[in-house]
N, C-alpha and C positions, 0 to 999 in steps of 0.2 A: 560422155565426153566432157561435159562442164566439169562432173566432178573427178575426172581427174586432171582438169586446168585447175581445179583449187588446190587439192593435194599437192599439186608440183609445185603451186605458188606459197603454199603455209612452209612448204620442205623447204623451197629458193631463201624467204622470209628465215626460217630459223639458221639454216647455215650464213644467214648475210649479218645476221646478229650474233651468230657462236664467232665469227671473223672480225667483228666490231668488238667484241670483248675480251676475245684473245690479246687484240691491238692495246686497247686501256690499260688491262690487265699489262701487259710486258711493261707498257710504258711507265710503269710503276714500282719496277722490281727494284730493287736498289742496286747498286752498282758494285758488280762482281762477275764471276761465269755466267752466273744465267741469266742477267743482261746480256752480258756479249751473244751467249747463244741463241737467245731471245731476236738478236739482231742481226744474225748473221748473214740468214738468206738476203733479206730485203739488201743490206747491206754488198753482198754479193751483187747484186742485179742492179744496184746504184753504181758501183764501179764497174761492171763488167761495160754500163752503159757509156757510160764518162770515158773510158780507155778505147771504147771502139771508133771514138773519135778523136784519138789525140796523135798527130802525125807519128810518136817515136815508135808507135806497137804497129812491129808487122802482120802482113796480112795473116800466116797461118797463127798468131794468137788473137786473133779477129777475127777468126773463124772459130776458134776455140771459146771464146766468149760469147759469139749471137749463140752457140749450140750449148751454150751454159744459160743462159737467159732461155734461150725456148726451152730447155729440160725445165727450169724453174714453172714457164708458166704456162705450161703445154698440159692439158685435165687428162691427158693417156700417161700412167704411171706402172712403173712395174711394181713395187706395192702400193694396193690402193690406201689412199690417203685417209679414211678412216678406221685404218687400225689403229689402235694406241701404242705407241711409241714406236714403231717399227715403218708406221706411214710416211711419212715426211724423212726417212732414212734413205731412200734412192736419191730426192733431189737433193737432201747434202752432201753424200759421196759423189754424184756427179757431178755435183757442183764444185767441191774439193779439189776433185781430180783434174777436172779442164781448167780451173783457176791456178792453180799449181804451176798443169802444161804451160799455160800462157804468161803467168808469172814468170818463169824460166828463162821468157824470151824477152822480156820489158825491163827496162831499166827500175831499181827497185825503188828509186825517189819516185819516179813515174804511178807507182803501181799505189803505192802509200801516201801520195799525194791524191790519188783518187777515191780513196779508202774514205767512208765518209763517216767511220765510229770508230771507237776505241781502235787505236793499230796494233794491239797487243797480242791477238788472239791473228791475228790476219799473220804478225810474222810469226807467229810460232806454227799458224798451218803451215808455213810457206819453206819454215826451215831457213838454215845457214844462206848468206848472199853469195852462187858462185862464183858473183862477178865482182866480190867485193875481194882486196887483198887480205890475204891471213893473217892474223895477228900470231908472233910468236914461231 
């Protein structure tokens, strides 16, 4: 029993340090896509938090954001997180997709005024403003 209270704590130990260097690591990229991409999720779950409190977003996009936020940080995944490149590929398609939904329904100053990185990448997931008039 002791020895596998150590195994599980050297394993806790190296994933808490592969997560501390991932972090540096990003924090370092220089500023392009893989920043932005680098930042997204976290980015994601900083806004999703920020909107769930802000009177203009209605309930069903406030429903659509906790279930974007717990997909994020929920350890039950539909592929598991360490495969390489293909892990971390469910929470950003779900995360995409409910941000989208709930974007649809929020005013867009709203939404990019919560955005706490580059907005660049945030409207080009988000697409055309329906609620904005057409140009042209």
């Amino acid at each position: 029993m002791e020895r596998l209270l150590v195994v599980a704590g050297v394993a806790l130990a190296l994933w808490a340090v592969s997560c501390l260097t991932m972090v540096l690591l990003a924090s370092r990229l220089p500023d392009g896509l893989m920043r932005q991409v680098a930042e997204f999720l976290p980015s994601c779950v900083t806004a999703a938090r920020t909107l769930r409190s802000h009177p203009a977003v209605p309930r069903r996009a406030k429903v659509a954001l906790l279930v974007a936020i717990a997909w994020v940080v929920s350890p039950i995944d539909l592929l598991p997180e360490f495969l390489p490149v293909i892990g971390p590929l469910d929470d950003v398609v779900a995360v995409i997709l409910l941000l989208r939904y709930a974007a649809r329904r929020i005013p867009r100053d709203v939404v990019l005024a919560a955005w706490p990185s580059d907005p660049r990448l945030l409207l080009r997931l988000l697409g055309q403003d329906r609620t904005a008039p057409s140009v042209g």
